[in-house]
N, C-alpha and C positions, 0 to 999 in steps of 0.2 A: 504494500500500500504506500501510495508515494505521502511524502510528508509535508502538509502545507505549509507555506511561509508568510511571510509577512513581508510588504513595501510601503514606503512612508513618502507620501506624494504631497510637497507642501502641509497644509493643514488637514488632508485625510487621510484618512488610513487603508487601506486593500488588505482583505484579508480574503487569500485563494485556498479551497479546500477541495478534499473529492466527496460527490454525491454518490447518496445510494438510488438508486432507479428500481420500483417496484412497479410493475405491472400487473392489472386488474384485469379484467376483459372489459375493454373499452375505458380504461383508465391508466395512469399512469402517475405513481406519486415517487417526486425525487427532492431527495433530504440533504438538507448540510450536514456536513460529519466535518467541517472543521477544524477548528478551537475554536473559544470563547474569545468573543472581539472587544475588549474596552468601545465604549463609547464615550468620545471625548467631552469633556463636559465645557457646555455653553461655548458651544463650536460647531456652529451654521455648517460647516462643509460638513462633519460630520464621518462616519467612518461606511465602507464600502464592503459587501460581501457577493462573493462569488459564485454562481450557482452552475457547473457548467451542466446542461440539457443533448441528449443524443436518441436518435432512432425513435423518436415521437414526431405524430402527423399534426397536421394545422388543427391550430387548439378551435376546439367547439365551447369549451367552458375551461376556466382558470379559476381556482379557491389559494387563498393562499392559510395555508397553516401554523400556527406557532403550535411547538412539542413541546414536551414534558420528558420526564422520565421518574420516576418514583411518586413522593409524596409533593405534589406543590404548594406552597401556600404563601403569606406576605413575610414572613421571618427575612429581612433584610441577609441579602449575599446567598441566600438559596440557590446550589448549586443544580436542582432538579427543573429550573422555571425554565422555561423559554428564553426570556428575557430577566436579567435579577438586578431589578433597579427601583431606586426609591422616590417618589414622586415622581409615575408614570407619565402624568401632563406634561412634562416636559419634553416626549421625544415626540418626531417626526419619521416616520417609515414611507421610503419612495423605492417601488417594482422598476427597474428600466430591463426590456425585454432586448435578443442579440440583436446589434445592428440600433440598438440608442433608442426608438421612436414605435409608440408613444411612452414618458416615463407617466407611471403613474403614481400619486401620492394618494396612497388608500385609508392615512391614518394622520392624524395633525391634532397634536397636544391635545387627546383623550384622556382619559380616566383622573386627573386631578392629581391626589394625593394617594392613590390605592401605591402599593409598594407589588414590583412582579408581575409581571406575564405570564399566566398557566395554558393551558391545553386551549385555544381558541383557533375560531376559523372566520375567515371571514371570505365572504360570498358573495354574489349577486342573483343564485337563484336563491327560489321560495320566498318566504314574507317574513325576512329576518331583520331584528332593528338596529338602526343606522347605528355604527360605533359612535356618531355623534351625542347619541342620548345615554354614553355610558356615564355613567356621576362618579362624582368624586367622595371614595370611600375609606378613609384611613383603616389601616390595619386590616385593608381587604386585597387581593389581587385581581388581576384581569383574567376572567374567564368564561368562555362560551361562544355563542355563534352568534355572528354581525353580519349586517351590509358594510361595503367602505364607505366613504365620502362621497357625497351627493357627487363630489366633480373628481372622484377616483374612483371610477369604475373600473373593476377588472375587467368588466363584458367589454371595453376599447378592445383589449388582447384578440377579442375573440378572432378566427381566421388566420391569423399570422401563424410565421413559420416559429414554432419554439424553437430550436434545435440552434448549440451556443452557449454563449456565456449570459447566463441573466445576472441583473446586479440589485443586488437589497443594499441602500443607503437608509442609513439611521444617523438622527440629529439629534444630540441635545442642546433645547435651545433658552433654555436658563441654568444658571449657575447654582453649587450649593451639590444638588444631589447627582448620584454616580450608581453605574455600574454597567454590565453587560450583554450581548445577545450572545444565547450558545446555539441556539437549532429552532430550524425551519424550515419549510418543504413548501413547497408547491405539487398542488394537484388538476392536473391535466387530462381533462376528458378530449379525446382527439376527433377530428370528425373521420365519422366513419363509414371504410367503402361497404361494408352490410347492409343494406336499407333495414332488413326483418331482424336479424339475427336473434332468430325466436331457442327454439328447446335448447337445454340444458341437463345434462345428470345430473343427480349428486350423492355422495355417500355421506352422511351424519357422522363427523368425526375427522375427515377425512379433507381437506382443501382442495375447491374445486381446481380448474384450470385456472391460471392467475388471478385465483381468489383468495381467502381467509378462511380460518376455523380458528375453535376457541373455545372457551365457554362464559357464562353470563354471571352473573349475580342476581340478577334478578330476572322475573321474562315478564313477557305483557300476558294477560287475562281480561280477552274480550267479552262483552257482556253479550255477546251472539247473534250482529246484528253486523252486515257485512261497510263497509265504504264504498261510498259511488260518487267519485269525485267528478266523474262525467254528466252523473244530472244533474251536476251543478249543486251537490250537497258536499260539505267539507266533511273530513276525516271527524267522528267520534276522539276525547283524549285518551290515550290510553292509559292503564291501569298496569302499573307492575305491583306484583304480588310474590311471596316466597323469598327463599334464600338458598343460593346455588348450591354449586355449580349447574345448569343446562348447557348442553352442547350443543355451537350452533356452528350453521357454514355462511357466509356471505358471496352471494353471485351481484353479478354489476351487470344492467341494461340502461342502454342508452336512447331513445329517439333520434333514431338517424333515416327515418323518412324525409326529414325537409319541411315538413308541418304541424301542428299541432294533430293528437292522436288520441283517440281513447280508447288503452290500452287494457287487453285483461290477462291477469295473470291463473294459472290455475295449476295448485301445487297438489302434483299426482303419487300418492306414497307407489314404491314398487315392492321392495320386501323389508318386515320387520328383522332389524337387529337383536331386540328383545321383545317380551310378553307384554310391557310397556311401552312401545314406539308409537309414541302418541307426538306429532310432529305440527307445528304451525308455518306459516310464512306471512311475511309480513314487510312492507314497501317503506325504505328512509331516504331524506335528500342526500344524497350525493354519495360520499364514500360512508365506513359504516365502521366505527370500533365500540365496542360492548358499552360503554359507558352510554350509549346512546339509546341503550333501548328501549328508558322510559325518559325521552325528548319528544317532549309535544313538540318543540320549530321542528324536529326533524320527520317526526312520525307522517306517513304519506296513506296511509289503510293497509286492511288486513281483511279476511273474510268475514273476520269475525268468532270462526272457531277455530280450534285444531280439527286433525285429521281424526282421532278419536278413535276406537280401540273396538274391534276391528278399523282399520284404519278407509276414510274415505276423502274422498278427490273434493276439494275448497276451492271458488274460486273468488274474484273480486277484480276491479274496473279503477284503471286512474286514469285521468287524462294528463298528457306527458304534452310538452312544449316543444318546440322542432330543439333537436340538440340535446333536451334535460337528460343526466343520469341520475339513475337510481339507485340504489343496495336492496337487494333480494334475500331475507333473512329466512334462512329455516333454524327453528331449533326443537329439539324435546322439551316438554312440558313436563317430563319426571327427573328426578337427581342422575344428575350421571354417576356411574357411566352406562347408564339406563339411555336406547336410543342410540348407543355406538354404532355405526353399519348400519344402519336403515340408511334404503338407496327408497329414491324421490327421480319425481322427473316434474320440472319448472316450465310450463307451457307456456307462450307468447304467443298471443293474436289482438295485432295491432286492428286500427279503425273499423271495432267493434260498436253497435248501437249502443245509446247510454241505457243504463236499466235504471229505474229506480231501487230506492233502499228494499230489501225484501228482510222479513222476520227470520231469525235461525233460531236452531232449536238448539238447546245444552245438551250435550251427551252424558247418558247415563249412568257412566264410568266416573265421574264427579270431576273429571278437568273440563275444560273450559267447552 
């Protein structure tokens, strides 16, 4: 692994690192790995980081993400934050994509006084609120999912060729408080030459094709009543219930017809792994890791039930945006490693009629 260095350019600083490139089906997330950059305090130019990008197609969608790693929270110097700095109002975050144009500044002296940067993303799909209305929260850090700046739209990006050196410039633009960025990623949904790219397998336990597996801490328990985001009714919130682990897989579909669609998914169990293969699926915006599974911004529907014991075929309706992706969650509803090896098949059939909501019944087996 080669070893990043550091150049000192006037008053900013370059900090060139290698990325990790993780590929989803129909996504693509690439991470700095790095070091930790000072940001120089009450210094407009501010410091520069390096993100080089390869063998990814013209972005359809761009999130950019700040990482974690262990426990995060405001404890001043936290070496697990994202970002570990004290009076977060004070910085400035600017995207310039290879080839310089457009940069965009998606973040401009937000949060005040909170201390730290944890797990957040920030987006321009779904109906996420503006970083502009994050407050200022002593003894709290930044966490969760945003839009950027009314006038830092990642959706600019959209079309362009990623592939390159991208550059994250960070400013601190008052004096007094310090400290540093360690890791960050951008996530790239590419557009795609599939228009359908409907079925999928998948084994419970088991990581599809450039997807995840895992398990949960908590799962959703829907009240039996499917989402039909196509007749124009929004997602039910969901309801997480229990205490883990459930084992789940994560598949990723994109809208890459070119139009708006209403999409339906319909998750077909094929054989039990155990006596309890009692299996759900379930729709989040964009990319998908466990912490997310009781996120109302993120939750998109579900059928409403599991598969239920004897196991049977769930379906359910979103309507999807030219371009949107989505995460495709299956998990067991029993403790693992209950549900290991249950294979499943993930049906897609795009510009389907909208249905209205219809009633589901609870399975008699007492999950969901």
């Amino acid at each position: 692994m080669r070893t990043p260095y550091r150049l000192s350019v006037a008053t900013c600083v370059l900090w060139l690192g290698m990325s990790i490139v993780s590929h989803a089906y129909g996504q693509a997330t690439i991470s700095y790995t790095g070091p930790a950059g000072l940001i120089p305090d009450n210094v407009p130019a501010g410091v520069n980081f390096s993100l080089p990008v390869s063998g990814v197609g013209r972005i359809a969608n761009l999130d950019f993400r700040f990482d974690t790693v262990g426990v995060c929270d405001a404890v001043v110097g936290n070496a697990n934050a994202a970002v570990d700095h004290t009076f977060v109002g004070d910085l400035v975050f600017k995207l310039t994509p290879p080839g310089g144009s457009p940069p965009i500044t998606f973040w401009t002296r937000r949060g005040g006084t909170r201390e730290n940067i944890c797990l957040s993303r920030l987006s321009n799909q779904g109906t996420l609120p503006n970083i502009a209305t994050l407050t200022s929260v002593t003894g709290s850090p930044v966490a969760g999912d945003f839009a950027p700046e009314v006038n830092g739209a990642l959706s600019a990006l959209n079309g362009i060729d990623p592939n390159g050196a991208w550059t994250l410039n960070v400013s601190d633009t008052a004096s007094i408080d310090t400290g540093s960025l360690r890791r960050f990623s951008l996530i790239i949904t590419p557009q795609a030459s599939c228009p359908l790219c409907s079925n999928e397998n998948g084994s419970l336990g088991t990581a599809p094709p450039g997807g995840t597996t895992g398990t949960l801490a908590t799962r959703l328990n829907r009240p039996g009543t499917p989402s039909a985001n196509c007749a124009g009714v929004g997602p039910p919130q969901p309801l997480t219930v229990d205490t883990g682990p459930f084992i789940y897989n994560a598949h990723s579909y994109t809208n890459a017809l070119g139009a708006s669609s209403c999409v339906q998914f319909t998750l077909v169990p094929l054989t039990s792994g155990t006596a309890t293969s009692n299996i759900h699926l379930a729709a989040f915006l964009g990319g998908f890791v466990a912490g997310d599974i009781g996120s109302v911004a993120r939750f998109l529907g579900d059928p409403g039930l599991s598969s239920g014991v004897p196991p049977a075929t769930q379906s359910f309706q979103i309507r999807l945006a030219a371009g949107q992706t989505i995460s495709l969650v299956v998990f067991n509803v029993s403790l693992a490693p209950q549900g290991a090896n249950t294979t499943y098949r993930i049906e897609v059939t795009p510009n389907v009629p909208a249905n209205p909501l219809r009633p589901g019944t609870l399975h008699a087996d007492g999950f969901e």
